[in-house]
C-alpha positions, 0 to 999 in steps of 0.5 A: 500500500502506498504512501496516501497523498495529501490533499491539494489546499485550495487556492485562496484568491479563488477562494475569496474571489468566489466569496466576494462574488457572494457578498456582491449578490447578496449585498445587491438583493439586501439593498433591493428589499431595504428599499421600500416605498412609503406613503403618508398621508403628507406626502410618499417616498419612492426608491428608482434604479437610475444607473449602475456603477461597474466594479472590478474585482482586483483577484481576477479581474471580473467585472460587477455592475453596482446598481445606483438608486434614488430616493424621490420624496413627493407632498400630497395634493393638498401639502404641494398647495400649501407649500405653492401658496407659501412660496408665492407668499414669502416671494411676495414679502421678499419682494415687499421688504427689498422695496421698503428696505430702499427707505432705510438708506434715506432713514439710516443717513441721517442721524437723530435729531436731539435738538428738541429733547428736554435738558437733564436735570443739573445735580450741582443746581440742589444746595445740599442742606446745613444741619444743626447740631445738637448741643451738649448735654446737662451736668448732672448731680452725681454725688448725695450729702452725708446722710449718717453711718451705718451701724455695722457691729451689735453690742456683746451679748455675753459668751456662748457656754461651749462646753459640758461638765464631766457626766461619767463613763460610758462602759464600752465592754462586758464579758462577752468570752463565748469559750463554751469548753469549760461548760461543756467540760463538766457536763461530759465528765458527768456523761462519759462515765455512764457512756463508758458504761452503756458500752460495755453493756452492749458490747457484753450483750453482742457477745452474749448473742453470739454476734462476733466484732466485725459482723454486720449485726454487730457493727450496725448495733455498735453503729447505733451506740455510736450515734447516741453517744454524738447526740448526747455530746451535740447535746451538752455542746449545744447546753453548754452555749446556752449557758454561756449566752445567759452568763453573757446577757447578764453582764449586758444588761448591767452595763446597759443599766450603768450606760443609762444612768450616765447618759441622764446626768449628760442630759441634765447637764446638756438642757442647762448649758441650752438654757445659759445659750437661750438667755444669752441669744435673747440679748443679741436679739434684743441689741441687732433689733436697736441696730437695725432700727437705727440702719433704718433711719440712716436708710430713710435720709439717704433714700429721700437726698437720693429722690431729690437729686434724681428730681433735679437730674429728671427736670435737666434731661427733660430739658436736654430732649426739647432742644435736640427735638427741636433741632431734629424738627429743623434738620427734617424740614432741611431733608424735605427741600433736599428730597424735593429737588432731587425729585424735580431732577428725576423727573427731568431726566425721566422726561429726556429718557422718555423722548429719546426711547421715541426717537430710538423707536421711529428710527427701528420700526422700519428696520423691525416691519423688514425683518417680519416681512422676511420671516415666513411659515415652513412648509410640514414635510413628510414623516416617513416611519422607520422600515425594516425589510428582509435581510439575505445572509451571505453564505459563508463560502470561504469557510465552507471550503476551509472545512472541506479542506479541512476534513480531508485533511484530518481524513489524510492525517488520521491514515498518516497515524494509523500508518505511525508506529514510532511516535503512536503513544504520544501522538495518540493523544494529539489532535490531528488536523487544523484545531483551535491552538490559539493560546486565548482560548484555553484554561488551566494550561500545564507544560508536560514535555516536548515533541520534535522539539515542540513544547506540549502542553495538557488543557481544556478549552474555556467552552468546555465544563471545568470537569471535563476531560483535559487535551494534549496540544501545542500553543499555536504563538509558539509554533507560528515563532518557528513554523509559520508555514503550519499555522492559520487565522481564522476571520476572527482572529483565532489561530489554528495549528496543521498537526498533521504538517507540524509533527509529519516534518518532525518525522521525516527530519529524524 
């Protein structure tokens, strides 16, 4: 079996003179059903072929006739009779206004006249007013006679008793030793002889039983005994407590007795250090109320010298305020003449304003009446509504052939592997044919060795699942650096690697 031969690539100017023939036809009829004709109510739009324009195609030199259209807009009736009166109108003001507009170079020659405008007021002409000033105040009292001193002092009253004599000793302490043991010594003296007893009582009625030490019987009556003995001995605890706090209770009640009779000879000795402070207090009271009976009569003079010099003060300002009123009067009558002439000046210079704005007026009317003479209606044109016709896709031709060519080379390389012995576990896992190897479009990329000198690396594509099974490959920026001649683009810009070409050359050099 020989060798099988490759197939013959297709030729790309024949290529892509075939698919720009395609696009032409389908450019032409997209144009034809994009051109609609429309009618409105205001008017229609109509679409003409007028011509053509000849069009040589570089590659092969075929000739295409490009068909030429024009777009012709047409009003309605009763539009087409407006816009005819509106035209004879605006010609009618054109011709109008070019006739008045003669007038202005006669109007516009002469300048305006200001001999008859009334004269502005004169500001230096108003006598500025001379205002009285106001005089200076009155001297007024400032200081009162002597109206006698104040008492300041009350007269001793006697000394205050400060102190008690000594009413005895407070008793701080009693016996309060809570040392039950002595207590509880002599009643358990008067106990362990007969506990002792009882004991050996029972222990001489267990033998008798026969109940030997160390059986449960026994234990649990020895158990019992013991138990007793506790309760009798918490008992003389508790008795002898009991004693103690009544030892202790009479010796508090006899301190708080002897505390009680201390506490009366203070109170005795308190009431009459109170009643000496009572008899001395009356006294202070007695000489602060002659004090301030005195302070009262001072208080009395000075309140009636310090009414009298404010009476005087009163009567002089009273005086004061009528001549600054006065002059307040004068210098207000001064203010009226003063606003009275500034009046008169205002109302001068309103006049002049008034006739000039008339003069300026006449002069523009002319000038205004042109001006609306050459405005005129517009006309409403057509609303056309926005189309949308159908649409021919050109069919992708090159690509087309580039997947023809393509599956008969995959067809020939996958011969050219199954007649591979000597790299069949490597390139086993290779792609054959033309495969999308640019690098933009691969994930998760690992270098796993190399092949006649080839980088190999282990990916997935970003289309596929990130779970899904990894491809073995070359990156096609890689290949293009050293085998141009192996590597395509695809129109969007994607590059694809010819495995069968790249790894069938590797073959043969070795």
């Amino acid at each position: 079996m020989g060798k099988p031969k490759a197939p013959k690539p297709p030729d790309p100017r024949e290529t892509a003179s075939a698919q720009t023939a395609t696009n032409i036809g389908t450019a032409i009829a997209n144009g034809t059903l994009g051109n609609i004709n429309q009618v409105t109510p205001d008017g229609s739009l109509t679409y003409s072929q007028t011509g053509s324009t000849k069009w040589t195609d570089p590659l092969n030199g075929k000739a295409y006739d490009l068909p030429t259209w024009t777009a012709t807009q047409k009003l309605s009736p009763a539009q087409q009779a407006i816009k005819d009166q509106t035209d004879a109108a605006e010609k009618n003001m054109a011709t109008l206004a070019n006739n008045q507009s003669a007038r202005l170079n006669d109007l516009l020659g002469r300048p305006i006249d200001l001999s008859g405008a009334p004269a502005a007021g004169n500001p230096g002409a108003i006598n500025l007013p001379q205002y009285q000033q106001y005089g200076p105040g009155p001297t007024l009292q400032t200081t009162l006679s002597n109206t006698g001193s104040v008492q300041g002092a009350v007269a001793n009253a006697g000394a205050i008793q400060a102190s008690l004599g000594n009413a005895g000793e407070v008793k701080r302490n009693y016996e309060t030793n809570f040392d039950t043991k002595r207590y509880e010594d002599a009643l358990m003296a008067r106990m362990n002889p007969q506990l002792d007893r009882d004991r050996a009582a029972l222990e001489t009625q267990l033998s008798n039983q026969g109940l030997q030490p160390g059986s449960e019987a026994y234990n649990r009556a020895i158990d019992q005994a013991n138990r007793q003995a506790n309760d009798a001995r918490f008992g003389a605890i508790l008795n002898a407590g009991q004693e103690q706090s009544r030892v202790v209770g009479l010796a508090q009640q006899a301190a708080s007795f002897e505390n009680a009779a201390q506490q009366q000879a203070y109170g005795q000795m308190l009431q009459s250090g109170q009643f000496a402070n009572q008899a001395q207090n009356q006294q202070y009271t007695q000489n602060a109320n002659n004090m301030q009976l005195a302070n009262a009569a001072q208080q009395q003079n000075f309140n009636q010298a310090l009414a009298a010099a404010g009476f005087s003060n009163d009567a002089l300002q009273q005086m004061h305020q009528n001549n600054q009123s006065a002059a307040a009067a004068n210098n207000t009558l001064k203010d009226q003449t003063f606003n009275a002439q500034q009046a008169q000046l205002a109302a001068q210079n309103a006049a002049r304003t008034q006739y000039l704005n008339e003069m300026y007026a006449q002069r523009n009317q002319p000038i205004n009446e042109i001006s609306s003479l050459l405005s005129g209606a517009q006309v409403s044109s057509p609303n056309f509504v926005p189309t949308q016709g159908q649409r021919i896709e050109a069919p992708d031709y090159m690509g087309m052939v580039q997947n023809n060519y393509r599956g008969q080379l995959e067809a020939h390389q996958a011969r050219q592997q199954a007649a591979s012995g000597a790299l069949s576990k490597m390139l086993g896992m290779l792609p054959f044919g033309k495969t999308d190897s640019d690098r933009r479009l691969k994930k998760d990329i690992a270098k796993v060795g190399k092949l006649d000198g080839h980088s190999l690396y282990e990916y997935r594509y970003k289309s596929e699942p990130g779970h899904g099974p990894k491809h073995i490959g070359v990156m096609a920026q890689e290949v293009e650096k050293t085998r141009p001649d192996v590597v395509s683009r695809d129109p969007d810009g994607m590059r694809r690697v010819d495995y069968g070409r790249l790894f069938a050359a590797g073959r043969k050099t070795r």
